[in-house]
mmCIF file as Biopython writes it, N, C-alpha, C and O atoms, coordinates in Angstrom:
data_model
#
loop_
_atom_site.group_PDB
_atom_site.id
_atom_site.type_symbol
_atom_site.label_atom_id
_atom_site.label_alt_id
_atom_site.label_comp_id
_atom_site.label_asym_id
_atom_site.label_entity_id
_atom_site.label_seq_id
_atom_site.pdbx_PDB_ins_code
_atom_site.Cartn_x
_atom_site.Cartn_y
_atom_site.Cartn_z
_atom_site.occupancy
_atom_site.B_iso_or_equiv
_atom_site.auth_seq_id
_atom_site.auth_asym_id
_atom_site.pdbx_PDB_model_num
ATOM 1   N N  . UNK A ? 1  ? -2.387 -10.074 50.587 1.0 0.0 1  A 1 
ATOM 2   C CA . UNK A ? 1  ? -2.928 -10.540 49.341 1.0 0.0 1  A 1 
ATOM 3   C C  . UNK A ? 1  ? -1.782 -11.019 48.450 1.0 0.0 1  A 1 
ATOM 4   O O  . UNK A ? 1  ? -0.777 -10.322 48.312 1.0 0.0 1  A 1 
ATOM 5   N N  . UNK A ? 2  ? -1.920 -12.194 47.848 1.0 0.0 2  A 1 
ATOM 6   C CA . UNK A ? 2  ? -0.912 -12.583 46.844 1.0 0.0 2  A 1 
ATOM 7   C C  . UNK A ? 2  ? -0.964 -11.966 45.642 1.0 0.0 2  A 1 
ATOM 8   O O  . UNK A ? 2  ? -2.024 -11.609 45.128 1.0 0.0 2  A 1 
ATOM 9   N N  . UNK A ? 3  ? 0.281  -11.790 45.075 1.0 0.0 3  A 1 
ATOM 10  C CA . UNK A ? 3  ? 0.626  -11.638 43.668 1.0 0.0 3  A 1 
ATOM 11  C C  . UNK A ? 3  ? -0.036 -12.944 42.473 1.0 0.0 3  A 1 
ATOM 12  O O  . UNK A ? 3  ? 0.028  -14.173 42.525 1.0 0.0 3  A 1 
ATOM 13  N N  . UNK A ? 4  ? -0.558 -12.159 41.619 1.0 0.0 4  A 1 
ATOM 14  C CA . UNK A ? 4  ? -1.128 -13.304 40.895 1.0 0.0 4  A 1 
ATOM 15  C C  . UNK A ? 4  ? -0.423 -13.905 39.968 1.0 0.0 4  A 1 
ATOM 16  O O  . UNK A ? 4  ? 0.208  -13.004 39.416 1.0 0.0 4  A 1 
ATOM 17  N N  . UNK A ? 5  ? -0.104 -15.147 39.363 1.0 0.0 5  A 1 
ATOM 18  C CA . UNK A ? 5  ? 0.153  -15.295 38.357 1.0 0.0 5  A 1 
ATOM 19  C C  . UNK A ? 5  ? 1.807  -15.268 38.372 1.0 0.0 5  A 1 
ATOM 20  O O  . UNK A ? 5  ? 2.710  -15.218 37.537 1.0 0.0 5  A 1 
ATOM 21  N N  . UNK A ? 6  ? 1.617  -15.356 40.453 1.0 0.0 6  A 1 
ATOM 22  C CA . UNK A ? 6  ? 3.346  -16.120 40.690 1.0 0.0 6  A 1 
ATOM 23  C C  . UNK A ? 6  ? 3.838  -17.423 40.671 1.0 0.0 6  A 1 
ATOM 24  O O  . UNK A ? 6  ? 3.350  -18.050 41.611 1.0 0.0 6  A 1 
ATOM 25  N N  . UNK A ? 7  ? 4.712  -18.199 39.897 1.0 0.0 7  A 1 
ATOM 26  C CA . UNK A ? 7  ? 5.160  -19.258 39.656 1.0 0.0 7  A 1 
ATOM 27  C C  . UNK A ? 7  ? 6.493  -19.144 40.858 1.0 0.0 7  A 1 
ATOM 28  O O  . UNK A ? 7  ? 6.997  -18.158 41.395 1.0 0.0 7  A 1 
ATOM 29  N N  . UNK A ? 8  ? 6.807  -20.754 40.997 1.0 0.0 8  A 1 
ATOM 30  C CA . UNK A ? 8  ? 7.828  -21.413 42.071 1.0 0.0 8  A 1 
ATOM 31  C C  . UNK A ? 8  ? 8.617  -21.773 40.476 1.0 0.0 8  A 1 
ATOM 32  O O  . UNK A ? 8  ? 8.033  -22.078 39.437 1.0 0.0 8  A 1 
ATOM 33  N N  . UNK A ? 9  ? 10.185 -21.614 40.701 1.0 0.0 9  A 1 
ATOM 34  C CA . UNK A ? 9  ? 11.101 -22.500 39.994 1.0 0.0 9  A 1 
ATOM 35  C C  . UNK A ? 9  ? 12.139 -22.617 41.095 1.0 0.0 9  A 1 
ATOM 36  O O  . UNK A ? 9  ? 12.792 -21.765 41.698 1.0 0.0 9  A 1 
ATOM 37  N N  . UNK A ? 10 ? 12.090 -23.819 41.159 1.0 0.0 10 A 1 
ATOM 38  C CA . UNK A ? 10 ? 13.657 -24.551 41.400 1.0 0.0 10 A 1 
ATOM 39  C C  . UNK A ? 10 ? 14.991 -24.770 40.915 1.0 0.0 10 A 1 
ATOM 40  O O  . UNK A ? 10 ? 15.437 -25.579 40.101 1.0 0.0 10 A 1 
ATOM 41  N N  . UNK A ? 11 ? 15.677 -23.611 41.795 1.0 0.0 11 A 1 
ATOM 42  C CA . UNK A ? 11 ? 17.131 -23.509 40.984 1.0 0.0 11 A 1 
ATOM 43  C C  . UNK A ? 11 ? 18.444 -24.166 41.629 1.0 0.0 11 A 1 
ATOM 44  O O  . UNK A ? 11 ? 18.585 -24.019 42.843 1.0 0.0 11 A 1 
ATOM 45  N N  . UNK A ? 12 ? 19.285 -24.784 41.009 1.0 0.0 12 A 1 
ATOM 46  C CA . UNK A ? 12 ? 20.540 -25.565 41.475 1.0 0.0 12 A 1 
ATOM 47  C C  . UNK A ? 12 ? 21.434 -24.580 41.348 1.0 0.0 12 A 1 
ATOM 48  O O  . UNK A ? 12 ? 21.332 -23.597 40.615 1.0 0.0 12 A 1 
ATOM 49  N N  . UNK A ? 13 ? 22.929 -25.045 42.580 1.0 0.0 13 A 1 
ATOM 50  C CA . UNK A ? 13 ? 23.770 -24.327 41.966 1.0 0.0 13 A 1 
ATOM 51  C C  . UNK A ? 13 ? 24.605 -24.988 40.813 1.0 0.0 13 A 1 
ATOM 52  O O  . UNK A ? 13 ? 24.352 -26.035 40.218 1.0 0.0 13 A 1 
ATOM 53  N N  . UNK A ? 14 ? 25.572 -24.200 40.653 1.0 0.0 14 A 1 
ATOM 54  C CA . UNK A ? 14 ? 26.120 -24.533 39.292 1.0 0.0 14 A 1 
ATOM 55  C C  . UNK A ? 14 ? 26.997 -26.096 39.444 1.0 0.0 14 A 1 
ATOM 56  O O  . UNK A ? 14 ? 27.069 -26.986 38.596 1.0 0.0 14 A 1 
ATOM 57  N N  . UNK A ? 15 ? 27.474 -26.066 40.519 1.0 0.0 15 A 1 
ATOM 58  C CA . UNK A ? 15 ? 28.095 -27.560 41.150 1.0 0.0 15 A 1 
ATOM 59  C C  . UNK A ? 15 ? 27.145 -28.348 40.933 1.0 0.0 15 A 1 
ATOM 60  O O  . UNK A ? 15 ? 27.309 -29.435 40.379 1.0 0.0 15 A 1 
ATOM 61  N N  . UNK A ? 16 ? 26.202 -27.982 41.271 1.0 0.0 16 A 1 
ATOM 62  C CA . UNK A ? 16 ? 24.663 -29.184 41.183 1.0 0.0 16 A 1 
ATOM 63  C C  . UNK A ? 16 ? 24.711 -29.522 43.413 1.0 0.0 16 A 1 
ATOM 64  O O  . UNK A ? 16 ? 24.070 -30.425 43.950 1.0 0.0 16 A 1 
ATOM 65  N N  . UNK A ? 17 ? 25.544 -28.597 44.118 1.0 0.0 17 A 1 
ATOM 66  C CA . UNK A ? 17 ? 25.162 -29.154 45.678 1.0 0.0 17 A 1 
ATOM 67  C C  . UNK A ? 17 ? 24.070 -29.060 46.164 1.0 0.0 17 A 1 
ATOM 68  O O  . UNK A ? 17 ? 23.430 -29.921 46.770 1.0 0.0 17 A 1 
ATOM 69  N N  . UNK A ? 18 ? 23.761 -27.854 45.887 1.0 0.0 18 A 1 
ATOM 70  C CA . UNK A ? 18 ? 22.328 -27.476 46.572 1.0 0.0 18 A 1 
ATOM 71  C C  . UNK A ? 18 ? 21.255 -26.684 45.285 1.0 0.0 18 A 1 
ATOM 72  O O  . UNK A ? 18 ? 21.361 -26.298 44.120 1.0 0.0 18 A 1 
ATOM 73  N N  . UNK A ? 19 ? 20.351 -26.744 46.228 1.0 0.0 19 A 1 
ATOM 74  C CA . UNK A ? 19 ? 19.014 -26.008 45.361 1.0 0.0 19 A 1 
ATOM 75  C C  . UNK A ? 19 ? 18.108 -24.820 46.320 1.0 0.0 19 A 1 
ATOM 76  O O  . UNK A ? 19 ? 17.940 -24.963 47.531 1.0 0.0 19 A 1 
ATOM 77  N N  . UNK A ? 20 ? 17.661 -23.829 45.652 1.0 0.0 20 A 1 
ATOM 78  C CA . UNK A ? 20 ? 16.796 -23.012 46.123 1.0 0.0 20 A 1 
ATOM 79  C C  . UNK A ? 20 ? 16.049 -23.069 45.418 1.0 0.0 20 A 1 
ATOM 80  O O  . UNK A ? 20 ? 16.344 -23.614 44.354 1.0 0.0 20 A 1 
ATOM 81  N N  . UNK A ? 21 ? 14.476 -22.475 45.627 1.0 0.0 21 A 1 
ATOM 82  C CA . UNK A ? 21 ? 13.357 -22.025 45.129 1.0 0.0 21 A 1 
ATOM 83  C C  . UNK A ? 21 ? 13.655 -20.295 44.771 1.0 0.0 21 A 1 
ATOM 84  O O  . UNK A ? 21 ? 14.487 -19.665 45.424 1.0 0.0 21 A 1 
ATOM 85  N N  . UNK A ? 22 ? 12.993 -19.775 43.851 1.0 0.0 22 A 1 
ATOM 86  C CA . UNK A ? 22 ? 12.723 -18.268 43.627 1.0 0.0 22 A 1 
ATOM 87  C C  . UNK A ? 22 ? 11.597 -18.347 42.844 1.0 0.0 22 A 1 
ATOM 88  O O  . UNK A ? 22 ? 11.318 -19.173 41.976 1.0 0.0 22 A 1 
ATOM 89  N N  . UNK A ? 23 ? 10.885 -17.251 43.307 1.0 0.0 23 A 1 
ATOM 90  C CA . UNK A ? 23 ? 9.184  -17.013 42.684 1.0 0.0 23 A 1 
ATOM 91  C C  . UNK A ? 23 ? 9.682  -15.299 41.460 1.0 0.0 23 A 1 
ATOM 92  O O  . UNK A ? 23 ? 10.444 -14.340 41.584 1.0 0.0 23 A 1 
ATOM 93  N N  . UNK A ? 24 ? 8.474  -15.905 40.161 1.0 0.0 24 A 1 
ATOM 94  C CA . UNK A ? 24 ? 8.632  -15.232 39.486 1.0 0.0 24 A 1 
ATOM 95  C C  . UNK A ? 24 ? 7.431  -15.395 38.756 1.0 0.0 24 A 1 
ATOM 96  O O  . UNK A ? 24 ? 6.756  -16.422 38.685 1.0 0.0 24 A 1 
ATOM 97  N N  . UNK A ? 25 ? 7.167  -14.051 38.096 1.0 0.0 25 A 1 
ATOM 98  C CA . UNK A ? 25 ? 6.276  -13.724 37.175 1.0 0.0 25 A 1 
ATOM 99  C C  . UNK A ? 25 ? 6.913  -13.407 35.531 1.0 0.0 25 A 1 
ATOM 100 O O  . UNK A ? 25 ? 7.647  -12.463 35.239 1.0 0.0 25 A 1 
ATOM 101 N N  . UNK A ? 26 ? 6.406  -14.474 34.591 1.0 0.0 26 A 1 
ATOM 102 C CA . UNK A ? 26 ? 7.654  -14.530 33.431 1.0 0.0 26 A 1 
ATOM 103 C C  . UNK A ? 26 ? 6.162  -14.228 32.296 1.0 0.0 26 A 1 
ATOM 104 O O  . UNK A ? 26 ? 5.089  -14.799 32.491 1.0 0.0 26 A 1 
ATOM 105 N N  . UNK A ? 27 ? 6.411  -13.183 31.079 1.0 0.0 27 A 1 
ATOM 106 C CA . UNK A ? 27 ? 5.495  -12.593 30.224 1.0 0.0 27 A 1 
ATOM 107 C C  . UNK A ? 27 ? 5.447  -13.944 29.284 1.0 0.0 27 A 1 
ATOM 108 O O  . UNK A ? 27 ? 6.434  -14.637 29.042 1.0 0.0 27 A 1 
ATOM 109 N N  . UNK A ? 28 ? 4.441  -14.127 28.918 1.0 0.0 28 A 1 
ATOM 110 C CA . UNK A ? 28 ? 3.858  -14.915 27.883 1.0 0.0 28 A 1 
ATOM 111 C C  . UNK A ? 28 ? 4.950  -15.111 26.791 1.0 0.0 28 A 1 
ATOM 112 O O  . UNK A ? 28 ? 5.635  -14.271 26.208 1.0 0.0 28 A 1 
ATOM 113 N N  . UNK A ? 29 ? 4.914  -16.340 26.693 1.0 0.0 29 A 1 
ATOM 114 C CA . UNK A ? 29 ? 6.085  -16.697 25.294 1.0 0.0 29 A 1 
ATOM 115 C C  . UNK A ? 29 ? 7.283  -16.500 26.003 1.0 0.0 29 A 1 
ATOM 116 O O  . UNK A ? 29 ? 8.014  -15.952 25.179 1.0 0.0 29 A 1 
ATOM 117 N N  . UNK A ? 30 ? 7.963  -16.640 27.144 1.0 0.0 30 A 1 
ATOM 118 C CA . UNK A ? 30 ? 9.100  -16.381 27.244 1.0 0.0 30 A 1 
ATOM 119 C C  . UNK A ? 30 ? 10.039 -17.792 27.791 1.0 0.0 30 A 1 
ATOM 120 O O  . UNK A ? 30 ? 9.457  -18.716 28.361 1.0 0.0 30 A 1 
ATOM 121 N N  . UNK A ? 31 ? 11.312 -17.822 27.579 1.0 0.0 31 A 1 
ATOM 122 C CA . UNK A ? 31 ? 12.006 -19.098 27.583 1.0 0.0 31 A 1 
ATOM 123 C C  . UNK A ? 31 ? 11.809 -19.202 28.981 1.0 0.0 31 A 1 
ATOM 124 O O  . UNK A ? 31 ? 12.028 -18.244 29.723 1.0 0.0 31 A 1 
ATOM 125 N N  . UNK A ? 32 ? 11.306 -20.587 29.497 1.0 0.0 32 A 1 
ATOM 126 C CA . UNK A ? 32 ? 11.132 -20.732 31.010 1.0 0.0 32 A 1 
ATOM 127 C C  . UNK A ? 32 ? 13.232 -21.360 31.776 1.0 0.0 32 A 1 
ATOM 128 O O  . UNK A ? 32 ? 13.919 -21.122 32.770 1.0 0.0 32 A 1 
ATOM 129 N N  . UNK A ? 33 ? 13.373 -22.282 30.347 1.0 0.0 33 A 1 
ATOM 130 C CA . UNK A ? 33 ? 14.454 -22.852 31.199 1.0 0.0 33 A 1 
ATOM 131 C C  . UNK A ? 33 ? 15.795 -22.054 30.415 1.0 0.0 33 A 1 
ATOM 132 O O  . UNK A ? 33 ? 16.855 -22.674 30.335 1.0 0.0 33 A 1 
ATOM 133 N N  . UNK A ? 34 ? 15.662 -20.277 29.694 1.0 0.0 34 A 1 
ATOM 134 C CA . UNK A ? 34 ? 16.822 -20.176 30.004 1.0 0.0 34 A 1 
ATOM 135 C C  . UNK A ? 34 ? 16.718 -19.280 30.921 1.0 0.0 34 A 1 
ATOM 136 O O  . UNK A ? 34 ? 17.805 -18.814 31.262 1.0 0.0 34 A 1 
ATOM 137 N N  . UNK A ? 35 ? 15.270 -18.615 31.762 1.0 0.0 35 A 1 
ATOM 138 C CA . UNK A ? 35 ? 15.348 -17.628 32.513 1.0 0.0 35 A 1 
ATOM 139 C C  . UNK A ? 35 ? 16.152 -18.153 33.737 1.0 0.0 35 A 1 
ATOM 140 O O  . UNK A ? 35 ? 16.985 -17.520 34.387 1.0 0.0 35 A 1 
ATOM 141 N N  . UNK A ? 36 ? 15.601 -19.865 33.986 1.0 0.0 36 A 1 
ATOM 142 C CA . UNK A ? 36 ? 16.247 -20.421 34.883 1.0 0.0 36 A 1 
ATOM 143 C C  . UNK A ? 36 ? 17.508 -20.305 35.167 1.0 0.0 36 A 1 
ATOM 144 O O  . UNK A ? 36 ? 17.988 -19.761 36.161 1.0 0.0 36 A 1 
ATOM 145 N N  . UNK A ? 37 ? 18.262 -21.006 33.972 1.0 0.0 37 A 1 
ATOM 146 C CA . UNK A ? 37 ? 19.658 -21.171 33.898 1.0 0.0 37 A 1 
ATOM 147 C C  . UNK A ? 37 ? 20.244 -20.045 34.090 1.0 0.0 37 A 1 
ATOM 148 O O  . UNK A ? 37 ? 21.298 -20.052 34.726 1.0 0.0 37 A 1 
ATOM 149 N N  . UNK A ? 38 ? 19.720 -18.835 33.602 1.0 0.0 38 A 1 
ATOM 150 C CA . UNK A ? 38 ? 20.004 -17.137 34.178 1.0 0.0 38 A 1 
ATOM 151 C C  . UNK A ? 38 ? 20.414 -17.068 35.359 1.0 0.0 38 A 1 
ATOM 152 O O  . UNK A ? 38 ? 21.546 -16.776 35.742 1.0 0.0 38 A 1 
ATOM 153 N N  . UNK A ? 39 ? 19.139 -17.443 36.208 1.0 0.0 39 A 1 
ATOM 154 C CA . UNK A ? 39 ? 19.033 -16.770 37.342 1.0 0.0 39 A 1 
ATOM 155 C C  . UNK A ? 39 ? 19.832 -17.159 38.270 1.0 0.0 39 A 1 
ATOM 156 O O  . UNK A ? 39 ? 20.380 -16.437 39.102 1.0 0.0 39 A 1 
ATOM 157 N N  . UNK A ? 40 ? 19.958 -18.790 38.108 1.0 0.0 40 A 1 
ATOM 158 C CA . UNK A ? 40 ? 20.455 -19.855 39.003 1.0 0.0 40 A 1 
ATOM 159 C C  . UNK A ? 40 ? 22.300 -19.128 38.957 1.0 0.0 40 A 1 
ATOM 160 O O  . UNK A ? 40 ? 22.942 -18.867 39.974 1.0 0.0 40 A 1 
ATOM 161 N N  . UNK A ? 41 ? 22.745 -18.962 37.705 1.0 0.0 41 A 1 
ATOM 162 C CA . UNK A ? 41 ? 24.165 -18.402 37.646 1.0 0.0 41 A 1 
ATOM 163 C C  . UNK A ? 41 ? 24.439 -16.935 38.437 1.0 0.0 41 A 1 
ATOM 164 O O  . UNK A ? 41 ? 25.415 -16.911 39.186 1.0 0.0 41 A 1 
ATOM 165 N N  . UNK A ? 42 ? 23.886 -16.104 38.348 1.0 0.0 42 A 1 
ATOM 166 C CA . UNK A ? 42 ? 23.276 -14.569 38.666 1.0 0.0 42 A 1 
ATOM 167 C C  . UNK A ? 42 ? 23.130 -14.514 40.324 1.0 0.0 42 A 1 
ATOM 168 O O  . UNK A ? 42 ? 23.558 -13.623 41.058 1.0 0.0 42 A 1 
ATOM 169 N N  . UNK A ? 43 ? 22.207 -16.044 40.813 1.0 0.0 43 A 1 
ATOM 170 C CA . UNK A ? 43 ? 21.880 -16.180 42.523 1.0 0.0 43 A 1 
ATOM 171 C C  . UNK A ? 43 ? 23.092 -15.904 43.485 1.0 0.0 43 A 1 
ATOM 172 O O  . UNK A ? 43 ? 24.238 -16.248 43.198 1.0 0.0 43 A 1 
ATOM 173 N N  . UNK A ? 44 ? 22.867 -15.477 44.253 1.0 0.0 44 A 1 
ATOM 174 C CA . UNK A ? 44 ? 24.110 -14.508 45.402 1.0 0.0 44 A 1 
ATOM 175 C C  . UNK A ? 44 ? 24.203 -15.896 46.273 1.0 0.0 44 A 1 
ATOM 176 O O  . UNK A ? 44 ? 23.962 -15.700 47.464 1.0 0.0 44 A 1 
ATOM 177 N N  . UNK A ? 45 ? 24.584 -17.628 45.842 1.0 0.0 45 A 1 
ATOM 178 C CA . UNK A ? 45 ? 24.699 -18.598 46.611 1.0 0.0 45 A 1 
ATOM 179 C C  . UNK A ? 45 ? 25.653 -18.716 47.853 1.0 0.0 45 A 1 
ATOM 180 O O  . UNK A ? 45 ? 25.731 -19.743 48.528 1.0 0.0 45 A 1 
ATOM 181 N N  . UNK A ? 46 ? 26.315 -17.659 48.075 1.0 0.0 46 A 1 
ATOM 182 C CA . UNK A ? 46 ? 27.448 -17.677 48.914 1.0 0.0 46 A 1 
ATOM 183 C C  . UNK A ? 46 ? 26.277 -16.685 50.471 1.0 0.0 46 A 1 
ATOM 184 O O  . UNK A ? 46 ? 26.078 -17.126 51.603 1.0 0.0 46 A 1 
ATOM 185 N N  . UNK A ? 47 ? 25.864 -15.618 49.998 1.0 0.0 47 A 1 
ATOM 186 C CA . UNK A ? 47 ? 24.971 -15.146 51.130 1.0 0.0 47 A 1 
ATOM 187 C C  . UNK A ? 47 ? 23.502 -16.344 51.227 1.0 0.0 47 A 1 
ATOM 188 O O  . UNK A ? 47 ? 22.943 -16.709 52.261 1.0 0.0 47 A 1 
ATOM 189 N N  . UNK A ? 48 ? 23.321 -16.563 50.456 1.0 0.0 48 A 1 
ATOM 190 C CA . UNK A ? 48 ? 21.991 -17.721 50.802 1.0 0.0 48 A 1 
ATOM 191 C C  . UNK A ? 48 ? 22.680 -19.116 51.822 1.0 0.0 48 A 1 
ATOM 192 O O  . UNK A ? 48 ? 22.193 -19.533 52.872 1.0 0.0 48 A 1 
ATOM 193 N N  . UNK A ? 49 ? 23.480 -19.444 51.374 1.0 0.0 49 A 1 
ATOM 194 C CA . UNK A ? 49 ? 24.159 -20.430 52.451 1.0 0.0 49 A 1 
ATOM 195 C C  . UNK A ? 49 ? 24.454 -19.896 53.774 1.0 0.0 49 A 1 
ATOM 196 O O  . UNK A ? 49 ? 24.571 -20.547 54.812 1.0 0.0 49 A 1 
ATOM 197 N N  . UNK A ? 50 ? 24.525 -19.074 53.673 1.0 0.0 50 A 1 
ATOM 198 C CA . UNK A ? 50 ? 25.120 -18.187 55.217 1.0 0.0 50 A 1 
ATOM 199 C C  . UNK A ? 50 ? 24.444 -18.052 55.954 1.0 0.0 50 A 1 
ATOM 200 O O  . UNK A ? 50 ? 24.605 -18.211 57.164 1.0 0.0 50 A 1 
ATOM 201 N N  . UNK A ? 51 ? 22.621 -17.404 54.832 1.0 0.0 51 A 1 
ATOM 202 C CA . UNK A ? 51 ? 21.635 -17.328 55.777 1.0 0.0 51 A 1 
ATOM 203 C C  . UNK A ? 51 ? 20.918 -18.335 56.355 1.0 0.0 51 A 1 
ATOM 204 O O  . UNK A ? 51 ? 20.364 -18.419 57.451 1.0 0.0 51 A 1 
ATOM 205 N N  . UNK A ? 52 ? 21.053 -19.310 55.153 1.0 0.0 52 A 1 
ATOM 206 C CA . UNK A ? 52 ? 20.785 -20.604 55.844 1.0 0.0 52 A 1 
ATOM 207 C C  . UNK A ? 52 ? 21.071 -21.712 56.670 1.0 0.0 52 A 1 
ATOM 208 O O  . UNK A ? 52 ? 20.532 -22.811 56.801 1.0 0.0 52 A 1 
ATOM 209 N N  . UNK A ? 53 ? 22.252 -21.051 57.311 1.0 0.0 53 A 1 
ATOM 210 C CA . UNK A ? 53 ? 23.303 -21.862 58.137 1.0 0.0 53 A 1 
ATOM 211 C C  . UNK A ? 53 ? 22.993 -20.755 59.318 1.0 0.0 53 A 1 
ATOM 212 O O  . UNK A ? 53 ? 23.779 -20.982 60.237 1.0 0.0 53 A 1 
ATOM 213 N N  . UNK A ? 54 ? 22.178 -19.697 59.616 1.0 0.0 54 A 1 
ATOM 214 C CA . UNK A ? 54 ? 22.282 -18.841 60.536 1.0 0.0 54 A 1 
ATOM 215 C C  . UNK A ? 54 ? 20.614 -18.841 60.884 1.0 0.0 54 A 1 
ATOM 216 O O  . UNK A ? 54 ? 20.156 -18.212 61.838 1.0 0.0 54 A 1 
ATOM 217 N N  . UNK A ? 55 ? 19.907 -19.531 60.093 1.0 0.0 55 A 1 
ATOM 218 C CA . UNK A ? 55 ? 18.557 -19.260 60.638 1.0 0.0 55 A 1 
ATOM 219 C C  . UNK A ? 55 ? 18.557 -21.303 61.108 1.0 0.0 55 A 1 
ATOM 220 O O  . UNK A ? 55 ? 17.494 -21.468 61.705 1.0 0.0 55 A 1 
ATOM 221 N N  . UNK A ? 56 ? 19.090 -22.272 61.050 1.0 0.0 56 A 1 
ATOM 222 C CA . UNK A ? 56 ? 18.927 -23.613 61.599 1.0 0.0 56 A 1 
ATOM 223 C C  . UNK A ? 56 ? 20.207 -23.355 62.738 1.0 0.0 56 A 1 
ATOM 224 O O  . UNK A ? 56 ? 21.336 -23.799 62.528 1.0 0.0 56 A 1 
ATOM 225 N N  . UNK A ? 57 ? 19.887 -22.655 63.838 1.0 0.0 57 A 1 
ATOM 226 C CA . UNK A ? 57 ? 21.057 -22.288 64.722 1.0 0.0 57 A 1 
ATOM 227 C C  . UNK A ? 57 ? 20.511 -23.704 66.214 1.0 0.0 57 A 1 
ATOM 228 O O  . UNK A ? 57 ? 19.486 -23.641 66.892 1.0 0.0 57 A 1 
ATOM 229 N N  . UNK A ? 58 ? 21.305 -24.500 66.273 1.0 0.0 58 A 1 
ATOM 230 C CA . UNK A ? 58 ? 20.760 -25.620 67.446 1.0 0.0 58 A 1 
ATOM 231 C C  . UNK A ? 58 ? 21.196 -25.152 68.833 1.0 0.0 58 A 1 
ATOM 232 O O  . UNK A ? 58 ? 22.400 -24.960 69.003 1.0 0.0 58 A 1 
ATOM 233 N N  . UNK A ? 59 ? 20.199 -24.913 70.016 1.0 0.0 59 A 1 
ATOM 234 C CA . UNK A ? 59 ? 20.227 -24.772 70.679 1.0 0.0 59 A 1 
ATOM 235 C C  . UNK A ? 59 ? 20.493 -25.237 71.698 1.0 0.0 59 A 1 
ATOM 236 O O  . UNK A ? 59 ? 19.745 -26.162 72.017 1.0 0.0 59 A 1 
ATOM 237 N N  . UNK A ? 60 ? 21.627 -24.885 72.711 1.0 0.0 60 A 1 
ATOM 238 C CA . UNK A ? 60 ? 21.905 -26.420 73.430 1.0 0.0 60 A 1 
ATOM 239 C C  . UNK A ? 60 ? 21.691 -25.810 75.349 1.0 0.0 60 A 1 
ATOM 240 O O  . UNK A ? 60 ? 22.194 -24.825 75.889 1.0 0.0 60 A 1 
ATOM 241 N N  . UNK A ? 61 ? 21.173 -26.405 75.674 1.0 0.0 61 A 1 
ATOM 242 C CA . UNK A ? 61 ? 20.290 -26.062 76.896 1.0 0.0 61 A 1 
ATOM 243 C C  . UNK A ? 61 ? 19.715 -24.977 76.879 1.0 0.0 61 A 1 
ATOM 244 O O  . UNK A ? 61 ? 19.849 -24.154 75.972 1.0 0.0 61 A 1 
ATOM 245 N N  . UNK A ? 62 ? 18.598 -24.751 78.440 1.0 0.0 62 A 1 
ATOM 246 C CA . UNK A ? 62 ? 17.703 -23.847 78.568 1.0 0.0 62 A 1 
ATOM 247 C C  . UNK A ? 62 ? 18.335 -22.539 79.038 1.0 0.0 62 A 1 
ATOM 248 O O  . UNK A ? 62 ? 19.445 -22.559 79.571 1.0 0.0 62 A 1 
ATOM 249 N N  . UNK A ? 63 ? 17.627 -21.351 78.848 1.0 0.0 63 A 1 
ATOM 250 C CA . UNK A ? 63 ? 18.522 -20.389 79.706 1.0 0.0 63 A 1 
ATOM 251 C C  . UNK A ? 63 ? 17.214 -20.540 80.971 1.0 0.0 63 A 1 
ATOM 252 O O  . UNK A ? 63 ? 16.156 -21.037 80.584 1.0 0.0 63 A 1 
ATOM 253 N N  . UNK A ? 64 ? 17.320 -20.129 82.366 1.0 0.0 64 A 1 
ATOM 254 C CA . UNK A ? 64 ? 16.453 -19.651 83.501 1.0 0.0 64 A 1 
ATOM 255 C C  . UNK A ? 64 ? 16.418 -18.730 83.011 1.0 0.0 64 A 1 
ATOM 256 O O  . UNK A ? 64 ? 17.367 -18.112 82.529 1.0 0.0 64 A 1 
ATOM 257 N N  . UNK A ? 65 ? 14.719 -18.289 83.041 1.0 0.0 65 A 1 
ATOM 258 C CA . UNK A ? 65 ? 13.885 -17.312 83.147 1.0 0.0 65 A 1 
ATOM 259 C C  . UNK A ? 65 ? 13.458 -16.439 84.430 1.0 0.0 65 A 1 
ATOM 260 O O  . UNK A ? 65 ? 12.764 -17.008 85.273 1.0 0.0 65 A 1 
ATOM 261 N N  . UNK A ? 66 ? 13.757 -15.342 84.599 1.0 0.0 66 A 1 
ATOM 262 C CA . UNK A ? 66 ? 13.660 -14.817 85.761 1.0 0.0 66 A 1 
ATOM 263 C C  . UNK A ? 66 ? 12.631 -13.846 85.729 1.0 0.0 66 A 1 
ATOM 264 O O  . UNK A ? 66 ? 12.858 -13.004 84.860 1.0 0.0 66 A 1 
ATOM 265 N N  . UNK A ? 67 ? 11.326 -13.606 86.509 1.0 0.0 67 A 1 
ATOM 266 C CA . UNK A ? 67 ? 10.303 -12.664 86.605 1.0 0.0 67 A 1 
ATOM 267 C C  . UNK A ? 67 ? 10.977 -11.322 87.048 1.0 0.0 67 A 1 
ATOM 268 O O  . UNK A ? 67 ? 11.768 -11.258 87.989 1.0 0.0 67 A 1 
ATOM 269 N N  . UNK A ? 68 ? 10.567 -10.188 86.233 1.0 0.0 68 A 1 
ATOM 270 C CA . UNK A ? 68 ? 11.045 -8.787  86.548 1.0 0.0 68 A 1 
ATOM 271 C C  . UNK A ? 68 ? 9.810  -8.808  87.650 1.0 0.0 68 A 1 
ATOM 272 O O  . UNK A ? 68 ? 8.794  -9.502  87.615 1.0 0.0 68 A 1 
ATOM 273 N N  . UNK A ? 69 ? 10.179 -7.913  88.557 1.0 0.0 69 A 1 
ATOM 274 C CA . UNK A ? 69 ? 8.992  -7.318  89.119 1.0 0.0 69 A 1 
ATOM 275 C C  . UNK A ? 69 ? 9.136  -5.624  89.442 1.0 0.0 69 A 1 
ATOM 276 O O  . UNK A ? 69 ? 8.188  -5.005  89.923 1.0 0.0 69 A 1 
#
């Protein structure tokens, strides 16, 4: 079941190279673009690149599959 009343913001890094998404639930009346600018400074961009350089891993030939019996 989803969380209700979760918003998507799109955050850059501070270079402006890349961008991530982070989901958040922000209380009524509250500054949307300095929570941004917060968060985006605050984001752990050095492990997010890492993970994202470790989950697009290219695969280069098949391995043979061998039946246990």
């Amino acid at each position: 079941m989803a969380i209700p009343n979760v918003k998507r913001y799109r955050i850059t890094k501070p270079d402006g190279s890349d961008s991530a998404t982070i989901m958040a639930v922000l209380p009524k009346g509250a500054d949307v673009d300095a929570y941004v600018k917060d968060a985006s400074e605050r984001f752990d961009w050095k492990v997010w690149s890492e993970s994202k350089a470790a989950h697009y891993r290219i695969r280069v030939g098949q391995q043979k599959q061998r039946k246990s019996k």
